[in-house]
N, C-alpha and C positions, 0 to 999 in steps of 0.2 A: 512214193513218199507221201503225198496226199491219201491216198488209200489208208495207210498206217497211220495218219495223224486221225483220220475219220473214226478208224475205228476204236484207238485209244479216245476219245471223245467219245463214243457212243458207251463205252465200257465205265471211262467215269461219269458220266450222267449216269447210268443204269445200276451204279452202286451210291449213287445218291439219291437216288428216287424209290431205290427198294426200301432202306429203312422207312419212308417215310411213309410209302404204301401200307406196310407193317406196321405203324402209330397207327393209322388209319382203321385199323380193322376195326369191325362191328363191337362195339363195348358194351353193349346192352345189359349185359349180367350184373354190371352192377347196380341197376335200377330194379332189379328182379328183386320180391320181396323174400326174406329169409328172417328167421326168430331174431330176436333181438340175445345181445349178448346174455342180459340179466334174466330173469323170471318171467319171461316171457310171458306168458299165461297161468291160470291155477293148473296146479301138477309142473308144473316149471318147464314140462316139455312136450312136443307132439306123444311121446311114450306112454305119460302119466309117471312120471320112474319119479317126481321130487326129490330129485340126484342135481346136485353141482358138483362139478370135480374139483371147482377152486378150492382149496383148502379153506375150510371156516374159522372165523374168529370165537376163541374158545372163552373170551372176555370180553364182555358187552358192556354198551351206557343207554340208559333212556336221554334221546336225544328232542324226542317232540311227543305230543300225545297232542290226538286230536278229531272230532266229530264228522261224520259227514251228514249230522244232520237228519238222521234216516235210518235205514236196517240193511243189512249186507248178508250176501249168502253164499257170497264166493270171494278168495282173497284176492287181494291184490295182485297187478300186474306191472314190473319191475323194466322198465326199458335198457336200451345201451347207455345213455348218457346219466340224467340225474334225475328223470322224469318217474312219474308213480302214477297208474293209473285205477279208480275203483268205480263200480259197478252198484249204485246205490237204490235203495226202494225209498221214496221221498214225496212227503206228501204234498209239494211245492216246490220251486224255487228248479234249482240245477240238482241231477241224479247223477250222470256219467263227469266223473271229475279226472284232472289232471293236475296230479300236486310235485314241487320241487323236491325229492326225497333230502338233498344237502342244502335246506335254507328252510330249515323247520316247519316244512310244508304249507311251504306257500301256493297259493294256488295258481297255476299258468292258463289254463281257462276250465269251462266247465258248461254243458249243456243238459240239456232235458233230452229222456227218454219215454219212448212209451212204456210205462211201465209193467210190471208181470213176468219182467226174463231175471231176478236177481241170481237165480243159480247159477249162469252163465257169467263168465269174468270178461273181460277185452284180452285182447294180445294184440302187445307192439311186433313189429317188423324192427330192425334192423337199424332204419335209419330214425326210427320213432312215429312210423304212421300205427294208427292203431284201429283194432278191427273189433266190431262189438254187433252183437245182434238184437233187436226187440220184439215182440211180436208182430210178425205179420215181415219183416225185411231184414235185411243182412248192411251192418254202413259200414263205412270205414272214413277215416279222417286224418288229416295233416297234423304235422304239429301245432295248428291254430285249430279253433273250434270248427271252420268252416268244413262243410263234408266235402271230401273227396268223391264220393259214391255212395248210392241207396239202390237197389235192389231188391225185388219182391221176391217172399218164401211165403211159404206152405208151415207154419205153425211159428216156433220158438226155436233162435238157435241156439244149440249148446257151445260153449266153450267152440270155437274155431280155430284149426288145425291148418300150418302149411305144408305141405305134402313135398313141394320141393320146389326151389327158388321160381316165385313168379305165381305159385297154384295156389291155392288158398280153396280147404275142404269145409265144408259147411253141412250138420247133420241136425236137422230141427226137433221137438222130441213130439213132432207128429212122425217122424220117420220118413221124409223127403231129403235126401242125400245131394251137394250139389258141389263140383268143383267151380270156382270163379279166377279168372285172370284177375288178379290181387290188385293188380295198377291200375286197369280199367271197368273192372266190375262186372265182367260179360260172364256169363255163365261156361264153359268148357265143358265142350260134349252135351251129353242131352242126363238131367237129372235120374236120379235111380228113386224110387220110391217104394218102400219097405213095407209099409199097409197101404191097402187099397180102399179105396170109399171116403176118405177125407176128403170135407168139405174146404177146399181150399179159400172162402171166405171167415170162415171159423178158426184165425190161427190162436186165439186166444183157448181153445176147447182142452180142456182135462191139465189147463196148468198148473191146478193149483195142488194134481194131486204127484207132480213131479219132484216136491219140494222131500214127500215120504218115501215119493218109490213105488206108486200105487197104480192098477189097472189103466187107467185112463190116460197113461202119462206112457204113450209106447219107448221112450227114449228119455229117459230120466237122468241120464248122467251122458258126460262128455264120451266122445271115443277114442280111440288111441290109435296112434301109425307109427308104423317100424317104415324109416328108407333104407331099411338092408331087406326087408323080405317085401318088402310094397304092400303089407296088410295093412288092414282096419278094423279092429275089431270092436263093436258094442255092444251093450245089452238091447235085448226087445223085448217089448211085451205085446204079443199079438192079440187083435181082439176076441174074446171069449177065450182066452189060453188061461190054465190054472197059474203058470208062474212064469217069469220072464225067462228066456233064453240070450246063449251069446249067438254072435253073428258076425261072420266073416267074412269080409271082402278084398275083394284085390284091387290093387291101385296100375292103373296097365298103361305109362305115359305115351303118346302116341298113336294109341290103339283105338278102335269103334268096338264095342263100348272102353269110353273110360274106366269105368268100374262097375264089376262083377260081383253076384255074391256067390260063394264057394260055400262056405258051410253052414249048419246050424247045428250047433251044441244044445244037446238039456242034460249034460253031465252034471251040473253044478248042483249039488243038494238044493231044493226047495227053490232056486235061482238064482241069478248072480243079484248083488246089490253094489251100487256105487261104480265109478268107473273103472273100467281097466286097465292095466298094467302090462305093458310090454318088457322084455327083457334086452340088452343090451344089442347081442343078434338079433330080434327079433323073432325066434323061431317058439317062446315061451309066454304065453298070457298070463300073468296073476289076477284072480276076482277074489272078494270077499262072494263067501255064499250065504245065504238066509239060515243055514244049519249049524251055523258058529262054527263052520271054516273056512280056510285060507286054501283055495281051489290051484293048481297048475295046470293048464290044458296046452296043447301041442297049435300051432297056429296053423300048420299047414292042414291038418281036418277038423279041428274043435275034440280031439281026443283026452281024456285024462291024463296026466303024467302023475302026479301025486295030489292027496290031499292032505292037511294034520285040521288036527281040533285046535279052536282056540280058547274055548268055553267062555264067548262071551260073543256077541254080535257088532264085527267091526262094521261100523257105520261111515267109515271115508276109506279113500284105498289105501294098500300097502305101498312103502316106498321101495325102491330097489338101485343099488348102487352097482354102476357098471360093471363090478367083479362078482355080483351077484346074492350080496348082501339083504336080506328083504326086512323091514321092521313092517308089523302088521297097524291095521290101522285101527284108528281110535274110535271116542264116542263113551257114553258114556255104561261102565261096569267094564270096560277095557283097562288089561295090564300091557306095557308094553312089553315087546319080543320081540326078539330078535330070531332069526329062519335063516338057512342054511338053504344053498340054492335044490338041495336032493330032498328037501320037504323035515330036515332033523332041525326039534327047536335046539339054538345055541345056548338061549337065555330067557330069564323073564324074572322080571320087574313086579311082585307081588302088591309093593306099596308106590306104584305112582299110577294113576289115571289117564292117560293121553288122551286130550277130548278130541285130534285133529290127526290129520296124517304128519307123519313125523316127515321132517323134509334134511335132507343127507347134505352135508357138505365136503366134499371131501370122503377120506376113510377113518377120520379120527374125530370129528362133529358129527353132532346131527344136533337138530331142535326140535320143537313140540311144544303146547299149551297144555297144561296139567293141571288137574283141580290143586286146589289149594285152602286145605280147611271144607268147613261146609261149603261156601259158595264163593270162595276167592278161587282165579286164575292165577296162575305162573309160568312164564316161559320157563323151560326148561332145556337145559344147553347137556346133551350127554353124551357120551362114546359108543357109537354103532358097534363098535367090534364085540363089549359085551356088558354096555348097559349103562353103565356107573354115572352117577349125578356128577358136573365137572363144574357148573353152575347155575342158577335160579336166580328170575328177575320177575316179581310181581308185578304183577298188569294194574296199575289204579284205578280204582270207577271202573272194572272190567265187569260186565251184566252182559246177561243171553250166553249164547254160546258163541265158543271163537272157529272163527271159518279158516284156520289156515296159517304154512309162515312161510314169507318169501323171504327169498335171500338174493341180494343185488351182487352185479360185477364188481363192486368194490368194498364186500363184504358185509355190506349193512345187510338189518333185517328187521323185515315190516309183518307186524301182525294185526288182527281186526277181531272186532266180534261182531256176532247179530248185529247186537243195539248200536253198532256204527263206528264204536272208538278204533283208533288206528294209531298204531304205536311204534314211532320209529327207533331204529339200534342204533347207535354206529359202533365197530371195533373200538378199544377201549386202549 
């Protein structure tokens, strides 16, 4: 009788204590950094794709219009909550800002950078830390100004990429390649470096000619990663090379080396320009090329798949919408178009100008900054599927050129120019 009372006791203890073991387990993942809901970064995504799937608001309002005081050369970065972060050149005062996108952009704090990296944007995380790079280090920061982390690099970093919850890719455009534990800052694995003989005191060298795309600038634009295929692909331009090349690397979590380069392409007429575009598998890169086209290359070698003509030199990249949708990108003497994922134009827009990449919302939006007159801007709201103008919203006091349109989790959307102005939407 004792025996069977024992055991009945050990049995309900043991199914009381299990669940609890099982609360217990390791939670760590959710402290692991991951994109933020909204527009994480310029290009909206590690891909480059300026695809949202959320359906977009086809009726807009100017909500706030407002400076930052400076010049801007990458859009805006759109967090989970109500946060907006911009990346400014500023001859004083605060450059790296954090504004309330729903309270007319109010400002939540705002510090100084070194300046000389504006082509690079910040990218939130998830819970709204945000990651930005200046010359010469890599930070990142809480939602208060104070830094989380600083970290030394080897030139200028581009736009930064998280590779997958926790990793955080960092690619300077001296061409120093560098995965970082995101929470802590430590470097993961041992750096890959893409040209040799960089003076790693010099990270300030050939920045200024990054802004065109030129010789001195080996990594001129951000790079893009697929988590279905584990690439990387960016453009290079090696020292004494007649034109830049892509280049592809593997991303191998766990493994000695972290990352690998696998290929190098010089498929792309005259060079690739601007950054590139992955496709929803990942097994397909889009680049603009320097010969007025729209290049497709195969990821697994850097092989061609297709190219078409655009007859015009897109200067930002194409978008591309999960099902395969591509609209080429803007600049100016650019009509917009719409591509067919086997290289067939569907359409094209003879009378509008897109000076920016158009960025997709859904399958029945898309937006863009559009000349407007001689020298007036206008967003422009239109249907990807084949083209049609659905609405237009002039930009006031819009001067310089415009860098870009973000589109937030709760469908607002924020545009900028050069000369600083910053322009918020909301659904209407």
């Amino acid at each position: 009788m004792f025996r069977r009372l024992t055991v009945l006791a050990v049995a309900v203890l043991t199914a009381l204590i299990a669940p609890a073991l099982t609360a217990c387990q390791n939670t760590d993942s959710w402290v692991l950094a991951k994109a933020a809901d909204g527009w994480a970064a310029q290009y909206a995504d590690a891909a480059n794709t300026s695809y949202e799937p959320t359906a977009g608001a086809d009726t807009l309002r100017l909500e706030w219009m407002r400076s930052v005081k400076g010049e801007m050369a990458a859009s805006v970065a759109l967090g989970s909550g109500d946060y907006l972060a911009a990346n400014a050149q500023t001859s004083a005062g605060c450059s790296l800002m954090v504004w309330e996108t729903d309270n007319k952009a109010r400002q939540r704090w705002c510090t100084r950078l070194v300046q000389g990296g504006g082509m690079s944007s910040p990218l939130f995380d998830g819970v709204d830390n945000l990651y930005i790079g200046q010359p010469g280090a890599m930070l990142s920061f809480p939602v208060t100004q104070w830094i989380r982390w600083r970290k030394p690099v080897i030139g200028m970093p581009t736009t930064p990429r998280i590779l997958e919850p926790g990793q955080l890719l960092v690619v300077t455009h001296l061409g120093q390649v560098l995965v970082f534990d995101a929470h802590r800052g430590n470097v993961v694995g041992a750096p890959l470096d893409l040209v040799s003989g960089v003076d790693p005191k010099d990270s300030e060298r050939g920045l200024t000619d990054c802004g065109p795309a030129r010789p001195r600038c080996p990594v001129a634009a951000a790079p893009a990663f697929s988590a279905a295929t584990n690439v990387v692909v960016l453009s290079l331009w090696e020292p004494g090379a007649d034109a830049p090349v892509l280049v592809g690397l593997r991303y191998r979590p766990g493994q000695s080396p972290l990352l690998t380069r696998e290929w190098t392409s010089d498929e792309v007429g005259g060079g690739p320009i601007a950054s590139p575009v992955l496709s929803e598998d990942g097994a397909t890169v889009y680049v603009n090329g320097r010969d007025d086209r729209l290049w497709a290359l195969d990821t697994a070698d850097g092989t061609a798949k297709w190219s078409v003509p655009l007859d015009f030199l897109a200067q930002t990249p194409p978008s591309v919408s999960a099902d395969g949708l591509i609209v080429a990108g803007g600049g100016p003497g650019a009509k917009l178009t719409g591509i067919k994922d086997d290289g067939k134009v569907q359409w094209v827009r003879d009378d509008v100008t897109p000076l920016t990449t158009s960025s997709q919302s859904g399958s029945e939006v898309a937006y863009t900054v559009a000349r407007d007159g001689d020298d007036g801007q206008t967003l422009l709201v239109f249907d990807p599927a084949d083209g049609r103008t659905v609405n237009t919203y002039p930009l006031p006091r819009a001067s310089g050129w415009p860098v870009g349109v973000s589109i937030g989790h709760d469908r607002r959307v924020v545009t900028a120019t050069s000369d600083g102005m910053v322009y918020g939407f909301a659904p209407a």
